[in-house]
C-alpha positions in Angstrom: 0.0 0.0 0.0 2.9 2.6 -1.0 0.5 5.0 -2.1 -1.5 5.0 0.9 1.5 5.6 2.9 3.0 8.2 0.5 -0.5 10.0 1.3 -0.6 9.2 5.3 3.0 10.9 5.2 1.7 14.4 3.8 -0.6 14.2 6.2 -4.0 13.8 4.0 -6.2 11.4 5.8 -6.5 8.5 4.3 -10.2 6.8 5.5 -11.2 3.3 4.9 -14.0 2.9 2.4 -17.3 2.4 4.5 -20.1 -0.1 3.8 -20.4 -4.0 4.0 -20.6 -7.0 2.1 -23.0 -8.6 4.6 -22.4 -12.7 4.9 -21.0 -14.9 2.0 -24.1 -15.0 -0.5 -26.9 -14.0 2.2 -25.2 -10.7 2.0 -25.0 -10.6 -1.5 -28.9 -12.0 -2.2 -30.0 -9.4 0.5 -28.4 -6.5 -1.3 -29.9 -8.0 -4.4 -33.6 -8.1 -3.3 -33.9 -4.1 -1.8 -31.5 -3.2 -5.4 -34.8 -4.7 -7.7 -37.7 -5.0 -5.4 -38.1 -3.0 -2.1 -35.8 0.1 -2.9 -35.5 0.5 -6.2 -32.2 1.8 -8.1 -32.2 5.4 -6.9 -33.3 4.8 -3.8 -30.7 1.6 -2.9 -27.7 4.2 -3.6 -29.7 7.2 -1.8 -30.3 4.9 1.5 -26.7 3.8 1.2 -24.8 7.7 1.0 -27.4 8.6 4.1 -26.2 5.4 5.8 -22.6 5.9 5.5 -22.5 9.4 5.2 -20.5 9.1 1.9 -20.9 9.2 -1.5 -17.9 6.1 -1.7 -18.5 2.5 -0.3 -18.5 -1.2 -0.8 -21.9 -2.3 -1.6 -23.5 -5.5 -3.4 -23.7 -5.1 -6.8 -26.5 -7.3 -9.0 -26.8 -10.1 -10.0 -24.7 -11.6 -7.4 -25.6 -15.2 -6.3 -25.9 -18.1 -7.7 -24.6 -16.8 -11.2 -21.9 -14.6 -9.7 -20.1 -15.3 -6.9 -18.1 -11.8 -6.0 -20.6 -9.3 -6.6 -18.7 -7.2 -4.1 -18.2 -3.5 -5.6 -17.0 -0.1 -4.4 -19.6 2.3 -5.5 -18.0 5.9 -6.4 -21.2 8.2 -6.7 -20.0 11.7 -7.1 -18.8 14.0 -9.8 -15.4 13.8 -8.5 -14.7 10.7 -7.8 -16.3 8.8 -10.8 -14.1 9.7 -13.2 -11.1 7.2 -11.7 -13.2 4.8 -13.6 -11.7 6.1 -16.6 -8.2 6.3 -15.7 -6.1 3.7 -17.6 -3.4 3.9 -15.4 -5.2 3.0 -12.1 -8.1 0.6 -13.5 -8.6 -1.9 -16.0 -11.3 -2.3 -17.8 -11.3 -6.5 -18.8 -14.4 -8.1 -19.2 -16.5 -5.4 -16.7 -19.0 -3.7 -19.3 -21.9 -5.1 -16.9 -19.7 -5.0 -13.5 -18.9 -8.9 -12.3 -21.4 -10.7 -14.4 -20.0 -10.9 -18.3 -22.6 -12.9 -20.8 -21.4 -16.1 -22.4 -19.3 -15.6 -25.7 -21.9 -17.4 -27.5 -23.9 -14.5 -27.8 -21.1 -12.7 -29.9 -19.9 -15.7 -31.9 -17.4 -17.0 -29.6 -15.5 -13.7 -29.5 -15.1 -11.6 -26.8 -15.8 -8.5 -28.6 -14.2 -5.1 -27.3 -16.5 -3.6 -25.0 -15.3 -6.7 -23.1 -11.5 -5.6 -24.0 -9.3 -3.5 -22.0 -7.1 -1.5 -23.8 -3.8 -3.3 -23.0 -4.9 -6.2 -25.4 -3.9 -6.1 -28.5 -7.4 -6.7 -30.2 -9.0 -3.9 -28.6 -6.7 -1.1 -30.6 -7.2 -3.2 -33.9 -11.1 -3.4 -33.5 -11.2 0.0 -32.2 -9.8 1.5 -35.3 -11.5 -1.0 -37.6 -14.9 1.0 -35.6 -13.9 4.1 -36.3 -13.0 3.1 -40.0 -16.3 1.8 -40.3 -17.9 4.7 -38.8 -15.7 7.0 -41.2 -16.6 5.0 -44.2 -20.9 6.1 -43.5 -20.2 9.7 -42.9 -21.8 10.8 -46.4 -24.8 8.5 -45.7 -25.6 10.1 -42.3 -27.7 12.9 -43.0 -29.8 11.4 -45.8 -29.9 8.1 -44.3 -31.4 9.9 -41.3 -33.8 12.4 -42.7 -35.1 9.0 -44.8 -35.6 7.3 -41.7 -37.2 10.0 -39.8 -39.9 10.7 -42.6 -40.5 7.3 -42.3 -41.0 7.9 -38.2 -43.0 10.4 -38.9 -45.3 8.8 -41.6 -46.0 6.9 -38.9 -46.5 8.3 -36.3 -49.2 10.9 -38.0 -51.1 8.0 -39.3 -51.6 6.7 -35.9 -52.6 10.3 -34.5 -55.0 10.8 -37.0 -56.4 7.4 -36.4 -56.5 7.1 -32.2 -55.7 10.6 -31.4 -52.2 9.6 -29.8 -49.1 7.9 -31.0 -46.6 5.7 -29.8 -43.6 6.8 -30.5 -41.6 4.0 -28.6 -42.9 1.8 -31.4 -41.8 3.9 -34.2 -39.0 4.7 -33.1 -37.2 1.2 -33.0 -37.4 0.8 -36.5 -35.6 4.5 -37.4 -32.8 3.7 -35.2 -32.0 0.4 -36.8 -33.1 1.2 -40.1 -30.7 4.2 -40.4 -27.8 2.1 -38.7 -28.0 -0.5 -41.0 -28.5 1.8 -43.8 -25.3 3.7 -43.1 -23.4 1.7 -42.3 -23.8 -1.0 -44.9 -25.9 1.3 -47.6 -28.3 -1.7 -47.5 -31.7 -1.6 -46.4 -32.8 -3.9 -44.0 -36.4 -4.0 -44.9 -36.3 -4.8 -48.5 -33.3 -6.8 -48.2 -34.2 -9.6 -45.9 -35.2 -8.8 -42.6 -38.2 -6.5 -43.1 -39.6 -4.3 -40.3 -37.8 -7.4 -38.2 -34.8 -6.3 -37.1 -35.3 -4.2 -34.2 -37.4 -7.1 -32.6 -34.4 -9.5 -33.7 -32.2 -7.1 -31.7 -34.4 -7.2 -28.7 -34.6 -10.6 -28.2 -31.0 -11.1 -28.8 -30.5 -8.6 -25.7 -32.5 -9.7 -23.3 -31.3 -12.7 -22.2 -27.9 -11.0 -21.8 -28.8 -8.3 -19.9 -32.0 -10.0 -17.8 -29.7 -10.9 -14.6 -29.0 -7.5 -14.2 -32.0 -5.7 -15.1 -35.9 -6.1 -14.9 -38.2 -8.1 -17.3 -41.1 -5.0 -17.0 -43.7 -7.2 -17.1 -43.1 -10.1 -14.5 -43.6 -8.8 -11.0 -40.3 -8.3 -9.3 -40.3 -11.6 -7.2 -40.6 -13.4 -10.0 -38.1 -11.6 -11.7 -35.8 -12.3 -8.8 -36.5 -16.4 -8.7 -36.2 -16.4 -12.2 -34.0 -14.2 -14.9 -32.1 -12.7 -12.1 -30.6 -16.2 -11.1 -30.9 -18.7 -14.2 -28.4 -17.5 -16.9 -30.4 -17.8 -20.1 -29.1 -19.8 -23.4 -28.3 -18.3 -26.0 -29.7 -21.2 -28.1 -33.4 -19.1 -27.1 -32.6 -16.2 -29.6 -30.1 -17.9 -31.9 -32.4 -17.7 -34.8 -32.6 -14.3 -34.6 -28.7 -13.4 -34.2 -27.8 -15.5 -36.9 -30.6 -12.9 -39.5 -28.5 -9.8 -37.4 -25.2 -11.6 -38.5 -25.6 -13.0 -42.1 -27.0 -9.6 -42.8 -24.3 -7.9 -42.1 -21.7 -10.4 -43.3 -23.1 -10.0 -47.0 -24.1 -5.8 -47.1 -21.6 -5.4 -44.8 -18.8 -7.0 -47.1 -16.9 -3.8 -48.1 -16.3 -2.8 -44.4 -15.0 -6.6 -43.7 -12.8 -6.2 -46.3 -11.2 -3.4 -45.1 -11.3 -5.5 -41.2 -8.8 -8.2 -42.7 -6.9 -6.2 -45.3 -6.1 -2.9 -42.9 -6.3 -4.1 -39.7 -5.3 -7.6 -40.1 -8.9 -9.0 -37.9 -10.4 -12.6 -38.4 -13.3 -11.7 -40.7 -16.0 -13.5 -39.1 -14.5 -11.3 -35.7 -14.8 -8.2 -37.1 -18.5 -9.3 -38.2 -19.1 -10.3 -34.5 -17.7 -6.8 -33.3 -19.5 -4.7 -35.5 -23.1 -6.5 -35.1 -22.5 -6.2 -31.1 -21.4 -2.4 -31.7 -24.7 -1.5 -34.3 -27.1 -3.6 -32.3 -26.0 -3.6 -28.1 -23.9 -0.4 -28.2 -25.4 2.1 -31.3 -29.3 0.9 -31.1 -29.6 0.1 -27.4 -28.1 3.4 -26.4 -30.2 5.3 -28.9 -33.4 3.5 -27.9 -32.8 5.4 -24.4 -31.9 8.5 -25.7 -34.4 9.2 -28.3 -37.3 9.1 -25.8 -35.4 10.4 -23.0 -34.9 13.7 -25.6 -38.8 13.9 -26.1 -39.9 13.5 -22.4 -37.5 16.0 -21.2 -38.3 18.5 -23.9 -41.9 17.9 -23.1 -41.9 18.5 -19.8 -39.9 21.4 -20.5 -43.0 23.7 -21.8 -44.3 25.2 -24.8 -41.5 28.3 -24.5 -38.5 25.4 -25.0 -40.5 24.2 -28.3 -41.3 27.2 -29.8 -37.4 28.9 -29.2 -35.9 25.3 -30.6 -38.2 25.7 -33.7 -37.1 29.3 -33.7 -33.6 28.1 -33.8 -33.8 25.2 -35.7 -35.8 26.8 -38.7 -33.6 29.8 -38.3 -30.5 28.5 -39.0 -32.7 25.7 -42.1 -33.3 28.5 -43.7 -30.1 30.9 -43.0 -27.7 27.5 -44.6 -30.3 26.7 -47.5 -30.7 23.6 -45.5 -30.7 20.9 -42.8 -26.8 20.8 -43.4 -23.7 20.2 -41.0 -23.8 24.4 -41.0 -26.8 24.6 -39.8 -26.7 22.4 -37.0 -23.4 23.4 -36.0 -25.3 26.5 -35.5 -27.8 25.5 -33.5 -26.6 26.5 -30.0 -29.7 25.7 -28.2 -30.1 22.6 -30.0 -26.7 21.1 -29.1 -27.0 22.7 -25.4 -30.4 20.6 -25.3 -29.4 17.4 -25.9 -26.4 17.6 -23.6 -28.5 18.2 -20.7 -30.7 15.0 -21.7 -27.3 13.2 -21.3 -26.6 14.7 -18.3 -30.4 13.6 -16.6 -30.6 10.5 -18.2 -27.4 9.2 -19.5 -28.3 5.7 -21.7 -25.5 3.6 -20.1 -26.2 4.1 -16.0 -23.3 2.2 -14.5 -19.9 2.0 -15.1 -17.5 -0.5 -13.8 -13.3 -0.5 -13.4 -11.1 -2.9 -11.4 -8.2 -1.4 -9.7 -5.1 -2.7 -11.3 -3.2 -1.2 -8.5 -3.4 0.0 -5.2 -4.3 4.0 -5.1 -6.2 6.6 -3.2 -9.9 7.6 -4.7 -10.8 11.3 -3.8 -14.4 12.3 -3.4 -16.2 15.5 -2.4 -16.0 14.1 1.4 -12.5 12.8 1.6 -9.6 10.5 0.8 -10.8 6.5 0.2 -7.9 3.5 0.0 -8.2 1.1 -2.9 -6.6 -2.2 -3.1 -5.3 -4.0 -6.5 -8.2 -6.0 -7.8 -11.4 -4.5 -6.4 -13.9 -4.2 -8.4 -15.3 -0.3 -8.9 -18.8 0.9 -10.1 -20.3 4.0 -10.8 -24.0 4.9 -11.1 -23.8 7.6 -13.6 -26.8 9.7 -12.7 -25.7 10.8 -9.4 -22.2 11.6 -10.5 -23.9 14.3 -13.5 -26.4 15.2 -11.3 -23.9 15.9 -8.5 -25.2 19.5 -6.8 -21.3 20.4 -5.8 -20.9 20.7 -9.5 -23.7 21.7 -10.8 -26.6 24.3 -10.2 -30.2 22.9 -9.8 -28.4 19.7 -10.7 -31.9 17.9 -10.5 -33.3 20.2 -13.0 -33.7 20.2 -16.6 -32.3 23.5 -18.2 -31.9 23.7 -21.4 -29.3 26.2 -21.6 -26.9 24.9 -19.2 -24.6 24.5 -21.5 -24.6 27.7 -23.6 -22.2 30.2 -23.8 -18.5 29.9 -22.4 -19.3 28.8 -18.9 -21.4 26.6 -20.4 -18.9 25.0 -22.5 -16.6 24.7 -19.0 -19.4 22.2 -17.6 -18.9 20.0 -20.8 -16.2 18.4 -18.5 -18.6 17.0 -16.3 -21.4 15.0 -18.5 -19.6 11.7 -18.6 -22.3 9.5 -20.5 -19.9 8.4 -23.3 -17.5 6.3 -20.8 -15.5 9.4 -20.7 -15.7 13.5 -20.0 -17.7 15.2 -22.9 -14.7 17.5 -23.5 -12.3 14.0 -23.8 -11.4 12.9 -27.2 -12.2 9.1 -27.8 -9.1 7.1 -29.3 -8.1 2.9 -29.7 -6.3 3.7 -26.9 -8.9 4.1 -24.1 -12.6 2.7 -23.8 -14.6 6.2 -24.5 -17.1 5.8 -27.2 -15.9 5.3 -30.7 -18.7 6.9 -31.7 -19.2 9.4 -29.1 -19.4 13.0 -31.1 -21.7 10.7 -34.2 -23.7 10.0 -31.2 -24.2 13.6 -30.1 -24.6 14.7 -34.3 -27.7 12.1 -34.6 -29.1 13.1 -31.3 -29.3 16.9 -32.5 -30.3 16.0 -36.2 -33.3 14.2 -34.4 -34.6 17.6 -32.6 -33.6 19.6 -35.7 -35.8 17.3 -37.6 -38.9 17.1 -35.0 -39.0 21.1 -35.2 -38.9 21.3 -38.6 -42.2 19.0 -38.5 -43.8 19.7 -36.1 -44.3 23.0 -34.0 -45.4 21.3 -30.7 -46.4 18.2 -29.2 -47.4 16.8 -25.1 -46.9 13.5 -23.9 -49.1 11.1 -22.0 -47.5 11.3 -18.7 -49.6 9.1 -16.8 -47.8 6.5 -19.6 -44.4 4.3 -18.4 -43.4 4.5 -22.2 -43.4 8.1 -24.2 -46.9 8.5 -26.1 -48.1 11.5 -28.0 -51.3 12.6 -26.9 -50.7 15.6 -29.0 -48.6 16.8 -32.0 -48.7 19.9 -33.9 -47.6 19.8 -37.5 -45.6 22.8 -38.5 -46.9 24.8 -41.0 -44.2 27.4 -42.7 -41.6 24.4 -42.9 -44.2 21.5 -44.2 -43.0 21.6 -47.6 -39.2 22.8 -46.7 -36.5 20.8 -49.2 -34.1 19.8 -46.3 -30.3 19.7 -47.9 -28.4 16.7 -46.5 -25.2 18.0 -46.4 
């Protein structure tokens, strides 16, 4: 423990992380039952920090027992200390996308794909680059790809207004999300080559069974989920029918991108297939399926003054750049500052886990915290962007937060992309290949809501986001939108 003792000598107190593990697996199973069924995520980590009086301590972490043995983590829940979970030279991050518990390989071929890398191995920098050349190789199709795919959202979406007088858009919006990832990143369209409307329910049921141990079914009550997804591992021989449509689409419109895989990067090809089917479909579409409504509810609930200045803006700026082009959004201040603050409430990826590869000192807002080598570290990423030492009405939505040049200083603190906002993603760490792409499509999706429509409210009595009303826009109905 030299650094602990470097620190005791200067004389910073050096406290000993607070919390317990409870009894071997009773511990862990009680932990487990108040996380999913009498406390609920927020309030489990609320209780805890009022407990312990600190925003740092050991904790169990689902799914624990029986499928995971050490479920034991050390939960860092502020804006200050949550970041050491992006440190390369005091964590690794090897197999801990989903904390202790890691899926069986044959979900993803056999492959550990790189999520699951850490940085040190040599695959992770050559699958890493083969992402961003992948990601480099779609850039013309973006725009198009995505103002096809929202007309088709909106088409829609007005037909069932004008039938029931609401609108799902949860339903809708599945099939733009994959439909423009498949289309740009293979310029092949899913639903005339193969999988129809399909896909995004293939997707689905090829995530569920990996993720049911640590989340919840939402429709089996919670004891049931407990006695049954959260401690049987599921086969992956349920939803192999549907991965293998995911994969052999993609292995034939998805050819010129393998290619460059094996030629450039020197990859297996039926890896790289693996790695970029786990990146479109658990990465790209899950994280966007989050987002996407999380953008409407918050905007929603903002008020009809939010709606009418981002039509301002966006329309604005359409008409100033003869276009819905990379100008104009680039211009669209209020736009980008929007959809930053929906990352910072509601950031699609929650938790974020690290092992100390050393031992080192974690500082939070209350003190000093030992670590040892090989503990496992979690974050719960809501609570470290909402953290109130940072930021102003941090349980607030504002809009504008992030406008102007003060604005832009807070970037360093929405950490939604495995990384600070104001970090640049590389092969050589585990931020988001496709962070700022991420941010682009997010914004081109309220650009393109305001040039439709002028306003809108949402059934809040509903668990999933449904329009209960939506006004069409009327000056921009027949605007040609340039794509850039």
């Amino acid at each position: 423990m030299l650094v602990l003792a470097s620190m005791a000598s200067t004389g910073v107190p050096v406290k000993e992380i607070p919390g317990s593990y409870g009894p071997p697996v009773l511990g862990a199973l009680a932990d487990r039952f108040e996380y999913f069924v009498t406390e609920g995520v927020d309030k489990f980590f609320k209780n805890r920090i009022d407990k312990y009086k600190s925003t740092v301590f050991k904790v169990n972490m689902p799914p624990g027992p029986p499928i995971v043995w050490d479920s034991r983590v050390v939960m860092l829940l502020d804006g200050k200390s949550f970041p050491v979970l992006y440190d390369l030279s005091k964590v690794e991050k090897k197999n801990v996308l989903t904390g202790a518990y890691m899926p069986s390989t044959a979900f993803t071929g056999g492959y550990r794909v790189s999520v699951y890398l850490d940085p040190s191995e040599e695959n992770h920098s050559k699958l890493k680059r083969f992402c961003f050349e992948a990601l480099k190789n779609s850039r013309d199709r973006y725009f198009p790809e995505f103002s096809r795919a929202f007309d088709e959202l909106s088409a829609a979406v007005d037909k069932e207004m004008a039938s029931s007088g609401k609108a799902s858009f949860a339903t809708q919006i599945e099939q733009l999300i994959f439909n423009f990832l498949c289309r740009s990143i293979t310029g092949a369209d899913p639903v005339t080559q193969g999988l129809g409307t399909d896909g995004p329910s293939y997707v689905t049921q090829w995530l569920a069974p990996q993720l049911a141990p640590i989340a919840s079914s939402g429709f089996l009550p919670k004891i049931v989920d407990e006695l049954t997804i959260h401690s049987i591992p599921l086969p992956f021989w349920l939803v192999s029918g549907s991965y293998d449509k995911l994969f052999n689409f993609l292995w034939t419109h998805a050819a010129p991108v393998l290619d460059v895989a094996e030629k450039e990067f020197g990859l297996n090809r039926a890896e790289a297939c693996h790695d970029l089917l786990f990146n479109i479909s658990f990465n790209a579409f899950g994280g966007m399926l989050i987002m996407f409504p999380s953008i409407v509810k918050y905007i929603a609930l903002a008020g009809n003054q939010l709606q009418r200045d981002l039509a301002e803006e966006v329309r604005g700026a359409v008409r100033s750049q003869g276009g819905l082009n990379g100008r104009a959004l680039e211009s669209m201040a209020l736009v980008r500052s929007t959809v930053y603050e929906v990352l910072r409430m509601a950031p699609p990826v929650p938790l974020q886990y690290a092992r100390a590869k050393t031992d080192f000192v974690v500082e939070s807002h209350d003190g000093f915290y030992g670590v040892k080598k090989g503990e496992l570290l979690g974050g719960y990423q809501p609570f470290a962007t909402k953290d109130p030492k940072l930021f102003d009405r941090a349980d607030e939505f504002v809009p504008r937060r992030f406008m102007g040049q003060e604005g832009e200083k807070m970037l360093k603190h929405v950490l939604w992309s495995n990384g600070r906002e104001t970090d640049e993603t590389s092969a050589d760490n585990k931020q988001c290949a496709g962070k700022d792409i991420v941010v682009m499509v997010a914004r081109l999706f309220v650009a393109h809501f305001f040039l439709r429509y002028d306003s809108y409210t949402i059934d809040q009595s509903s668990s999933s986001v449904t329009f209960s009303t939506l006004n069409k826009a009327t000056a921009f109905s027949t605007l040609n939108k340039a794509t850039a």
